[in-house]
C-alpha positions as CSV (number, residue, x, y, z in Angstrom):
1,X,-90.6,-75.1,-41.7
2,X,-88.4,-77.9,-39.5
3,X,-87.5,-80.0,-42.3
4,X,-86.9,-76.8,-44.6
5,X,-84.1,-75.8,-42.1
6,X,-83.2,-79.4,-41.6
7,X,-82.7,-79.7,-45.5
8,X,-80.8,-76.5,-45.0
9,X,-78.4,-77.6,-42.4
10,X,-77.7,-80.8,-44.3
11,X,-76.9,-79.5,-47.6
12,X,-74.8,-77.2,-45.5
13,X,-73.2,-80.4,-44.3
14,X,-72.5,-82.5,-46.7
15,X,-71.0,-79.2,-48.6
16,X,-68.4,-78.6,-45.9
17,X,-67.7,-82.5,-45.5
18,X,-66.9,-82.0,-49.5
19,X,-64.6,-79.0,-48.7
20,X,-63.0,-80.9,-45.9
21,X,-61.6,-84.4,-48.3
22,X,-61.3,-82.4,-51.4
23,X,-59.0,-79.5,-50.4
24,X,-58.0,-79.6,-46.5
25,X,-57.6,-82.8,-45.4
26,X,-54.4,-82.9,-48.2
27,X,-51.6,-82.3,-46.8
28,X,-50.2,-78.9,-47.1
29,X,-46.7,-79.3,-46.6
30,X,-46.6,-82.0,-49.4
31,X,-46.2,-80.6,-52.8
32,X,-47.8,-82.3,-55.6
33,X,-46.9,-82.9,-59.5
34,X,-48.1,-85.2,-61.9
35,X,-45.1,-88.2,-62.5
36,X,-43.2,-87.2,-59.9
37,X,-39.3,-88.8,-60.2
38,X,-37.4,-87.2,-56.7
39,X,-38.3,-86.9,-53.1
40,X,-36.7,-84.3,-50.8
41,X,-37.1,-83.6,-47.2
42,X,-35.7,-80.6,-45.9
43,X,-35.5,-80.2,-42.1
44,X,-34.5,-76.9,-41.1
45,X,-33.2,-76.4,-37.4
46,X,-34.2,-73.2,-35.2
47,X,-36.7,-71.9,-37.4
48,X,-38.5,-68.7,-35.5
49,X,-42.5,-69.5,-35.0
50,X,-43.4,-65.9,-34.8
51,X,-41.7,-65.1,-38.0
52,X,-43.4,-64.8,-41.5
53,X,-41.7,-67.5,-44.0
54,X,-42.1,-67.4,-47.3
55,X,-40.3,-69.8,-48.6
56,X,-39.3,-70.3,-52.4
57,X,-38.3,-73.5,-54.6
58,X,-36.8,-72.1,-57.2
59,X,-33.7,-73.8,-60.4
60,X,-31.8,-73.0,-62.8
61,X,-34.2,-74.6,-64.9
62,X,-37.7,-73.6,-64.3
63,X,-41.2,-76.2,-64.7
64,X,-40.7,-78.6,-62.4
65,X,-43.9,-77.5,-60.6
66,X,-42.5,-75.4,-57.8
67,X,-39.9,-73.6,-59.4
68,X,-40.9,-69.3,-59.5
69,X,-37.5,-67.8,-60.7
70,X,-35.3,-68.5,-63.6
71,X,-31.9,-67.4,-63.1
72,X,-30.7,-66.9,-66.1
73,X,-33.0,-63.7,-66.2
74,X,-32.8,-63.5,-62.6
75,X,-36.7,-62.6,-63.3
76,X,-39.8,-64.1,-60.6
77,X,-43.1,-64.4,-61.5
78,X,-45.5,-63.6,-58.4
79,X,-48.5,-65.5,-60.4
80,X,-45.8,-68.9,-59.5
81,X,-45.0,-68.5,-56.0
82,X,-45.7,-71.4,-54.0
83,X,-46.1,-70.7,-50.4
84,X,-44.5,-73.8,-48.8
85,X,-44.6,-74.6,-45.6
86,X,-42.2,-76.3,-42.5
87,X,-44.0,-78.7,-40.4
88,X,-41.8,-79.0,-37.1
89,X,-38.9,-77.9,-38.8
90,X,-39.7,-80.1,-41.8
91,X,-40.9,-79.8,-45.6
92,X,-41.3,-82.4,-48.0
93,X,-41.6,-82.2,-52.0
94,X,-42.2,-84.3,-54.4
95,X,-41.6,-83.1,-58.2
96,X,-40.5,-83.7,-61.0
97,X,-36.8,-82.8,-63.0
98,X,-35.7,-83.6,-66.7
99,X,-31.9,-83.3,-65.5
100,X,-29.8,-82.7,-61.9
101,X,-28.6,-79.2,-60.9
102,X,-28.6,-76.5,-58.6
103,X,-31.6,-75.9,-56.7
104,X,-32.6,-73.2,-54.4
105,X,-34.8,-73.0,-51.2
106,X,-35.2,-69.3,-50.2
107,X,-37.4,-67.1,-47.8
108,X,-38.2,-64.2,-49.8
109,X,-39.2,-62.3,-47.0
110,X,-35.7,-62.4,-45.3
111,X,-32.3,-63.2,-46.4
112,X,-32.2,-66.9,-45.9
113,X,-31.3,-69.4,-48.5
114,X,-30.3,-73.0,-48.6
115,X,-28.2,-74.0,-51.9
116,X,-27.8,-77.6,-52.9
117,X,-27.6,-80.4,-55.8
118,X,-30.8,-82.2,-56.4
119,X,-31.1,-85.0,-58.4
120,X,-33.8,-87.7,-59.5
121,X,-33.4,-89.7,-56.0
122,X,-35.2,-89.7,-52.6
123,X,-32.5,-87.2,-50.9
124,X,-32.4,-85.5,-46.9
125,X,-31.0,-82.4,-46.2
126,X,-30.5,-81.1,-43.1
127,X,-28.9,-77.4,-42.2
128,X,-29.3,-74.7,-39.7
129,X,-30.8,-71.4,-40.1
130,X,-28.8,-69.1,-38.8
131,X,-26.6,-70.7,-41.2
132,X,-28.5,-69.8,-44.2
133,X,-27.7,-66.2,-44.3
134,X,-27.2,-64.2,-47.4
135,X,-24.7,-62.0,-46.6
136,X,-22.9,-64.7,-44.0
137,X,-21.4,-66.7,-47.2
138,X,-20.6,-66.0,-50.2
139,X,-24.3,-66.2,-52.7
140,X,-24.8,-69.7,-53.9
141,X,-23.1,-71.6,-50.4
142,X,-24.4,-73.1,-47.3
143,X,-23.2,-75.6,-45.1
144,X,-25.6,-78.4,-44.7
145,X,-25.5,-82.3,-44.5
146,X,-27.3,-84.6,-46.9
147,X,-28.0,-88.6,-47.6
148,X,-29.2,-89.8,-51.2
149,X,-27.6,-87.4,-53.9
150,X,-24.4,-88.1,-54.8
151,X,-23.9,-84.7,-56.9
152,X,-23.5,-82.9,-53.1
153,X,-20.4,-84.5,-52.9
154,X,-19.7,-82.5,-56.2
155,X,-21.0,-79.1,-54.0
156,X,-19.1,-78.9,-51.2
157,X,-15.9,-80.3,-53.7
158,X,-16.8,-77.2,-55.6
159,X,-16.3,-75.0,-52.6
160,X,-13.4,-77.0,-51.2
161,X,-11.3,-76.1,-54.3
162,X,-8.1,-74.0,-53.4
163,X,-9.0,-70.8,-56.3
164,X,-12.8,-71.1,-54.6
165,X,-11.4,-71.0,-51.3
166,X,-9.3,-67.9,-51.9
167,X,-12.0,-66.0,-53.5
168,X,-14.2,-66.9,-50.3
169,X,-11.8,-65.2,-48.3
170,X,-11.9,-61.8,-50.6
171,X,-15.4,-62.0,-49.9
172,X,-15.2,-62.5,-46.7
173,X,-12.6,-59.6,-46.6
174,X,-15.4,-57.4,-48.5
175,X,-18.1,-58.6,-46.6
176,X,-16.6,-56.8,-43.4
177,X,-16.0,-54.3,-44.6
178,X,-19.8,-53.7,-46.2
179,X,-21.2,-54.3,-43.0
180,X,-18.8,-51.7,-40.9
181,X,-19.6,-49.2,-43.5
182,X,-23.9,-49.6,-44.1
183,X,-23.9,-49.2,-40.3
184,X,-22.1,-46.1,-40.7
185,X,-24.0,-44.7,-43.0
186,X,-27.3,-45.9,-42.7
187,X,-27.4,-47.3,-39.4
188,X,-28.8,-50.8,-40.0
189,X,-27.5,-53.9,-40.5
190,X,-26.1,-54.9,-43.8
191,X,-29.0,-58.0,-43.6
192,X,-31.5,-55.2,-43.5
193,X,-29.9,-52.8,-46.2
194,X,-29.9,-55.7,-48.4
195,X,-33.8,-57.0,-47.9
196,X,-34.6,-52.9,-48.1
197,X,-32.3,-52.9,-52.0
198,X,-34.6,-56.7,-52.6
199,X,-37.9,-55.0,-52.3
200,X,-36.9,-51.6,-54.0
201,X,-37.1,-49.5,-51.2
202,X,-33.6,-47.6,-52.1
203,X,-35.8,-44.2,-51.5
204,X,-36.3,-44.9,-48.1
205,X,-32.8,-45.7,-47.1
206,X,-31.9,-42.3,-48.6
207,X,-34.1,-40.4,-46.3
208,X,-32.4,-42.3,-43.0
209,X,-28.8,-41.4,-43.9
210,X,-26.4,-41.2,-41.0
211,X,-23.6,-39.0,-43.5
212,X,-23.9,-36.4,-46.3
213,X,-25.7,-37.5,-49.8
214,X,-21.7,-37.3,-51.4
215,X,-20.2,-39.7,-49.2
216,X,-23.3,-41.8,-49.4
217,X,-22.4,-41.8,-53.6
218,X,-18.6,-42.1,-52.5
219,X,-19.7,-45.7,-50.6
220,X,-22.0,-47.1,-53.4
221,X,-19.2,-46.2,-56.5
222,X,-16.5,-48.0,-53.9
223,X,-18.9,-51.1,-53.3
224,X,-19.8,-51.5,-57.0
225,X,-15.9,-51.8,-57.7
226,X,-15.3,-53.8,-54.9
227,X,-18.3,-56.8,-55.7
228,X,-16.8,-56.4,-59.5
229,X,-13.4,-57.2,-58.2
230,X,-14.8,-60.1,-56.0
231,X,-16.7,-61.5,-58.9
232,X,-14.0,-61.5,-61.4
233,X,-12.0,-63.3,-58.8
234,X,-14.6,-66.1,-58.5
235,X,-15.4,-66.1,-62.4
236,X,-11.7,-67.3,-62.8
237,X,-11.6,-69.8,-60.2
238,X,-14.8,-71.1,-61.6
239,X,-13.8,-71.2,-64.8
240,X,-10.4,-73.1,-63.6
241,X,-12.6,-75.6,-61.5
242,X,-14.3,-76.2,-64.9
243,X,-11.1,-76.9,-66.9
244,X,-9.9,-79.3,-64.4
245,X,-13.4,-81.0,-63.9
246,X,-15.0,-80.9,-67.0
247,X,-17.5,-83.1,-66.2
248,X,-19.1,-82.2,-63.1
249,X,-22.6,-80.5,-62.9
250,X,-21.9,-78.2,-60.3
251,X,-19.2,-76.3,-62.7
252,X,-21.2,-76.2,-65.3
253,X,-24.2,-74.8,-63.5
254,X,-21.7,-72.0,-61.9
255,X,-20.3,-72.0,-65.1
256,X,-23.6,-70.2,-66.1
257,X,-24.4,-67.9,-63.0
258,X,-21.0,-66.7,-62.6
259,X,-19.0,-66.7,-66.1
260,X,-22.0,-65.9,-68.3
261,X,-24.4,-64.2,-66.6
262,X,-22.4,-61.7,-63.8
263,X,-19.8,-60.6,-66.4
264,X,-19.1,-57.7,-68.5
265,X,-20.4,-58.6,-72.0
266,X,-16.6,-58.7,-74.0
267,X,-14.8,-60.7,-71.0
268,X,-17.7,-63.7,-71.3
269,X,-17.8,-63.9,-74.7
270,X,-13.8,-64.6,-74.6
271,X,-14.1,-66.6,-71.5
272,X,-16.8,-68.8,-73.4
273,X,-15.3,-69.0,-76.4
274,X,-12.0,-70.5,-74.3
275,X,-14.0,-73.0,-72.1
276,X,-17.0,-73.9,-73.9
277,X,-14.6,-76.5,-76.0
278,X,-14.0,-78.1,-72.4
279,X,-17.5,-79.0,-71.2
280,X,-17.4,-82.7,-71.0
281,X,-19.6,-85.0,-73.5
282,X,-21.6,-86.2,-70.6
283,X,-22.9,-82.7,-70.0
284,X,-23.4,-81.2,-73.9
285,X,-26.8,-82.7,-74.0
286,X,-28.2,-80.5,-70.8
287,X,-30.3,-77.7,-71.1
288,X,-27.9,-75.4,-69.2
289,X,-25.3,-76.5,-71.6
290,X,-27.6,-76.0,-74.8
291,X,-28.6,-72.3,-73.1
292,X,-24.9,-71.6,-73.1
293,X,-24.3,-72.6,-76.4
294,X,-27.4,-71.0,-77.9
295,X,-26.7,-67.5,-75.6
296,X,-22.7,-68.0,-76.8
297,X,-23.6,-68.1,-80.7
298,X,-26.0,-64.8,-79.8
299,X,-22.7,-62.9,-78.3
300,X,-21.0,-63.8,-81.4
301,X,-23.5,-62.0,-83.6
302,X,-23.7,-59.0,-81.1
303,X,-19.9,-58.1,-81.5
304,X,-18.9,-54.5,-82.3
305,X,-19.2,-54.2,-86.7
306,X,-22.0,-56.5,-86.6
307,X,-26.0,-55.4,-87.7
308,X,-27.9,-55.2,-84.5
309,X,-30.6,-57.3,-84.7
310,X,-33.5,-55.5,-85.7
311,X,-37.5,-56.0,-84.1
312,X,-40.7,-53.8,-83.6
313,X,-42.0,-52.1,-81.0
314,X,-44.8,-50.0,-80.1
315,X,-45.1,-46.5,-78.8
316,X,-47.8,-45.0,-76.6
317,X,-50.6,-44.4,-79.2
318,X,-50.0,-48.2,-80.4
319,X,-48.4,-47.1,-83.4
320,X,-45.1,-49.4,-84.7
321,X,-42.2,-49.0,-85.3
322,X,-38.7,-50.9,-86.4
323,X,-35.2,-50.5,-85.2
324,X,-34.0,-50.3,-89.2
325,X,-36.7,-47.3,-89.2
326,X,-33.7,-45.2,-87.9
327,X,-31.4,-45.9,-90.2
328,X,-29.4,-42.5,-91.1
329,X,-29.3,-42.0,-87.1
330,X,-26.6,-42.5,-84.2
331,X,-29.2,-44.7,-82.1
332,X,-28.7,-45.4,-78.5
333,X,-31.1,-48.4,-77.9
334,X,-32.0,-48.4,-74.4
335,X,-33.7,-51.9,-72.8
336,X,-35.1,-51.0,-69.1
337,X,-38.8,-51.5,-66.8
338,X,-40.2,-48.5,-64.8
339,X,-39.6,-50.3,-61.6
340,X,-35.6,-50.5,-62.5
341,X,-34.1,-47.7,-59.8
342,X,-30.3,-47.9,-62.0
343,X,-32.7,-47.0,-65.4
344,X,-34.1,-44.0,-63.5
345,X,-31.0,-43.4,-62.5
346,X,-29.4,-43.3,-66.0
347,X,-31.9,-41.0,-67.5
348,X,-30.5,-37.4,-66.2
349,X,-27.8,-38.3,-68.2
350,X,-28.9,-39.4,-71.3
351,X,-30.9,-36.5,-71.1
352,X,-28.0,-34.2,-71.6
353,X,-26.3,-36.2,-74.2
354,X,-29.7,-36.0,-75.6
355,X,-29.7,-32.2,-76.0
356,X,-26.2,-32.5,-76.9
357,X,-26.2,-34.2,-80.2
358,X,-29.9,-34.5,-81.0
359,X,-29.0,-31.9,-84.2
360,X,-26.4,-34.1,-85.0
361,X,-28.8,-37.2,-86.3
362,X,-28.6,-38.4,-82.6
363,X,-31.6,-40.7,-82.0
364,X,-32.5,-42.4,-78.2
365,X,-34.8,-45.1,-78.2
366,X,-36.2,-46.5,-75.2
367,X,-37.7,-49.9,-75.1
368,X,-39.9,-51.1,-72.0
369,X,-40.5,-54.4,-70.5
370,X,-43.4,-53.2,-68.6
371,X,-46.2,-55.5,-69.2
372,X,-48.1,-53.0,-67.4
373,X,-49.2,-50.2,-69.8
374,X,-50.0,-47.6,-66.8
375,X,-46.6,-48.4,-64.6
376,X,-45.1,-47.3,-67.9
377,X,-46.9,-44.3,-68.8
378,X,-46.7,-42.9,-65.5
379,X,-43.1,-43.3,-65.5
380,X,-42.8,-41.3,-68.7
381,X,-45.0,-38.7,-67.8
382,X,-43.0,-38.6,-64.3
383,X,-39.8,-38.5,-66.1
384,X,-40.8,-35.8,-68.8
385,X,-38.4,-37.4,-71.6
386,X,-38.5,-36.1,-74.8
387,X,-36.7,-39.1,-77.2
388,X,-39.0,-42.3,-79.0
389,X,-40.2,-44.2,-75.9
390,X,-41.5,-47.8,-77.2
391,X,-42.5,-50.5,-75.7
392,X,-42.7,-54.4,-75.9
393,X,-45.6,-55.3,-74.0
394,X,-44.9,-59.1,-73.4
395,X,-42.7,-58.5,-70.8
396,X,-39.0,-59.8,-70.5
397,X,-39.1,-62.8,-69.8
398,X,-41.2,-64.2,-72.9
399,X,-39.4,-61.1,-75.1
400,X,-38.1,-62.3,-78.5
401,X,-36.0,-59.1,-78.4
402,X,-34.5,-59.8,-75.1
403,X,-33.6,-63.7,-76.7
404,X,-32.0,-62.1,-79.8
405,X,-30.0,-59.8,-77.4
406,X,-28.5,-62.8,-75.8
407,X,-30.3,-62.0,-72.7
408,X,-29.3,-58.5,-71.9
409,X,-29.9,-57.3,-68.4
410,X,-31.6,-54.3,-67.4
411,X,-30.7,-51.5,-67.6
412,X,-28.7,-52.4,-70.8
413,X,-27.7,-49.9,-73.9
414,X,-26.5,-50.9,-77.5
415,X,-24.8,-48.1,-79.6
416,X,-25.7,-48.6,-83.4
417,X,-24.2,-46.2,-86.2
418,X,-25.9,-44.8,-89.4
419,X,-26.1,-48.1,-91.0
420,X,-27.2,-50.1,-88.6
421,X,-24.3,-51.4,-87.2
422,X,-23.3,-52.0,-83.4
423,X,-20.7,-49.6,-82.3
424,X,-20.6,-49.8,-78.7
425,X,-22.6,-51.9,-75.9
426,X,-23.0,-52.2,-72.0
427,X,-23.0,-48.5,-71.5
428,X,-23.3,-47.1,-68.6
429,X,-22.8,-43.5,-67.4
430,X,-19.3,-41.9,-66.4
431,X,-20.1,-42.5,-62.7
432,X,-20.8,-46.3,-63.2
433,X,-18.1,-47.5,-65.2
434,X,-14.1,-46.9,-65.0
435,X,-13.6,-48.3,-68.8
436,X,-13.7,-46.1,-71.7
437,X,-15.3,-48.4,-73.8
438,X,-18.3,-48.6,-71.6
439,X,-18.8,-45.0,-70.7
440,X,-21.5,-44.0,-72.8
441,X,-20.2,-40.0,-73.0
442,X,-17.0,-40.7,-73.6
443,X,-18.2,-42.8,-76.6
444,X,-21.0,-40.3,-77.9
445,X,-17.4,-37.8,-77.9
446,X,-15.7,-39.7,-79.8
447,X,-18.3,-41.0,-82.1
448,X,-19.6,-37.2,-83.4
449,X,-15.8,-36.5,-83.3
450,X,-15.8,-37.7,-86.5
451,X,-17.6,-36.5,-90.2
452,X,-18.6,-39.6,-91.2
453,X,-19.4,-42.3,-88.6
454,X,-19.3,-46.1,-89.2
455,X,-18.4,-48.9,-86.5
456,X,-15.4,-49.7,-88.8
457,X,-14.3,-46.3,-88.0
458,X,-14.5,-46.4,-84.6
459,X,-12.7,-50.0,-83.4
């Protein structure tokens, strides 16, 4: 019975000794990838023990082992995150990277995030956190020092620029403003209204307003014109910075989050088709560059007169079903996820243009991203909507749809006529958009307006 219980104990042993080398005596604050060609070490001053972390290393081109978001869908996968960890105000990673860029470190619990140039070098960063704030700067800048990378030099050059600078103050100017007025009406601080709009949790500010539900509308329609009118401002200065630095990898990187990506769809396909000439040669053979070029040649196929690229979806029984199925039909194409609070948000709408024109060959059809079949249901069933609701089940990011539709954001709406053609896109409702030619009821007007209805007609 002794030894039985001594064989016991030692198998025990020897299976925790195991445990021990194998998997927690490695260092967990060291990152690890196969091949790895940088080093970085991050030390972070007054970092709160008491407060939960969870800190993100994210790019704007994903795989290098760490990375969770892509920003060109602005899309993060929760099966990637990588819980990394300070130790006395420190982290260190090793990866890998095919090419420099801009590189994020953000606490996804909170608003912090540290913004810098990495490149395949040992490189040191040191900031503050307090300084790291969201809505202290402008997205995309933080003051920090650095050894070992020479592309930060390119950074803070970036945001030394005169046009940069001048847009920073707008911003700054808005940003004042913001907070004065989420106070006001919601009584928290603008840190904590934006975390609350992060995790989806719009609902719940509604129920704590400080003001009536129309001034509440009146604050969020002045906002939305304001951050347009702040990123228009930066989107030229950007686009100047470019023109005058054409070979720098900081303006081609913002040349992508802030031309491409945070425009209106007619603006950047004129902006691109003006700048993309001036990308220096030592850039055209990065994958940012290639993604511009690539998502530029998709714009020029989506212009108004052109066939709308046509795919298959499937609908709740599993049946299929092609977008050149509706031919003979005004189709609204709608792209949007269950968990999108502006695609709820658009659907009393489209409801009543819905029973406005659906005798007049008016077609809606709505295409999910949900990769989860019972989110999406439940959302229709909720919503009670009586148009073609299809689905593609692979999700957004790995959608060939979304790649043929240069990326559209969600939600995102493509008017196509009776033969198939694209009439109008980027519609919005009245309250959301001050341009005629993306308010989606003003369009449906003039479109059934008319006897017979082609996208010739109509430009």
């Amino acid at each position: 019975m002794k030894d039985r219980i001594l064989n016991i104990v030692l198998v025990g042993l020897i299976a925790y000794l195991a445990i021990y080398f194998l998997f927690l005596k490695e260092d967990p604050y060291q990152t690890k990838v196969e091949n790895p060609n940088f080093s970085l070490e991050i030390k972070l001053n007054g970092l709160e023990e008491d407060k939960d972390y969870l800190w993100v290393f994210s790019s704007l081109e994903p795989g290098i082992g760490v990375a969770t978001i892509d920003f060109r869908t602005g899309e993060i996968n929760p099966k990637m995150f990588t819980r990394l960890k300070f130790k006395n105000g420190k982290l260190k990673i090793n990866g890998r990277i095919e090419e420099p860029g801009l590189y994020t470190l953000r606490n996804i619990n909170d608003n912090e995030e540290l913004v810098f140039m990495l490149d395949s070098c040992e490189q040191k960063i040191e900031a503050e956190v307090k300084e790291l704030r969201a809505d202290k700067y402008m997205l995309g800048y933080n003051p920090f020092t650095y050894s070992g990378s020479k592309l930060n030099k390119e950074y803070f050059s970036f945001w030394d620029y005169p046009k940069i600078k001048e847009f920073n103050n707008s911003y700054l100017t808005y940003l004042k403003w913001s907070k004065r007025k989420v106070k006001e009406i919601y009584g928290i601080s603008l840190r904590e209204y934006t975390r609350k709009l992060m995790k989806g949790e719009s609902g719940e500010l509604r129920q704590n307003l400080k003001v009536s539900k129309k001034e509440e509308i009146a604050f969020i329609d002045e906002r939305k014109s304001k951050v347009t009118k702040v990123i228009l401002k930066k989107q030229k200065a950007v686009l100047q910075f470019v023109k005058e630095n054409p070979n720098t990898t900081i303006g081609l990187d913002y040349l992508l989050c802030y031309v491409y990506l945070l425009g209106n769809e007619k603006p950047n396909f004129e902006n691109m088709s003006q700048y993309m000439p001036l990308i220096g040669d030592q850039l055209q053979n990065t994958s940012t560059y290639k993604y511009l070029r690539e998502s530029y040649a998709l714009e020029g196929n989506l212009q108004v007169g052109n066939l709308a690229p046509d795919f298959t979806v499937t609908d709740t029984y599993g049946d299929s079903l092609r977008l050149s199925d509706l031919r003979g039909n005004i189709v609204l194409v709608e792209f949007w996820k269950s968990s999108c609070d502006y695609c709820v948000d658009e659907k009393a709408n489209m409801l009543e243009m819905y029973l406005k024109y659906r005798q007049k060959d008016f077609e809606i059809l709505s295409v999910s991203f949900d990769t989860d079949r019972k989110k999406w249901l439940n959302a229709i069933d909720k919503q009670a909507l009586p148009w073609l609701q299809y689905r593609d089940s692979i999700g957004y990011d790995c959608s060939s749809i979304i790649k043929e539709y240069a990326h559209a954001g969600i939600p995102y709406y493509y008017l196509i006529d009776k033969e198939g053609r694209i009439i109008a896109k980027a519609l919005r409702q009245p309250k959301m958009v001050k341009s005629e030619e993306y308010n989606l009821n003003l369009q449906l007007q003039k479109i059934f307006a008319h006897k017979n209805i082609t996208s010739t007609l109509l430009q």
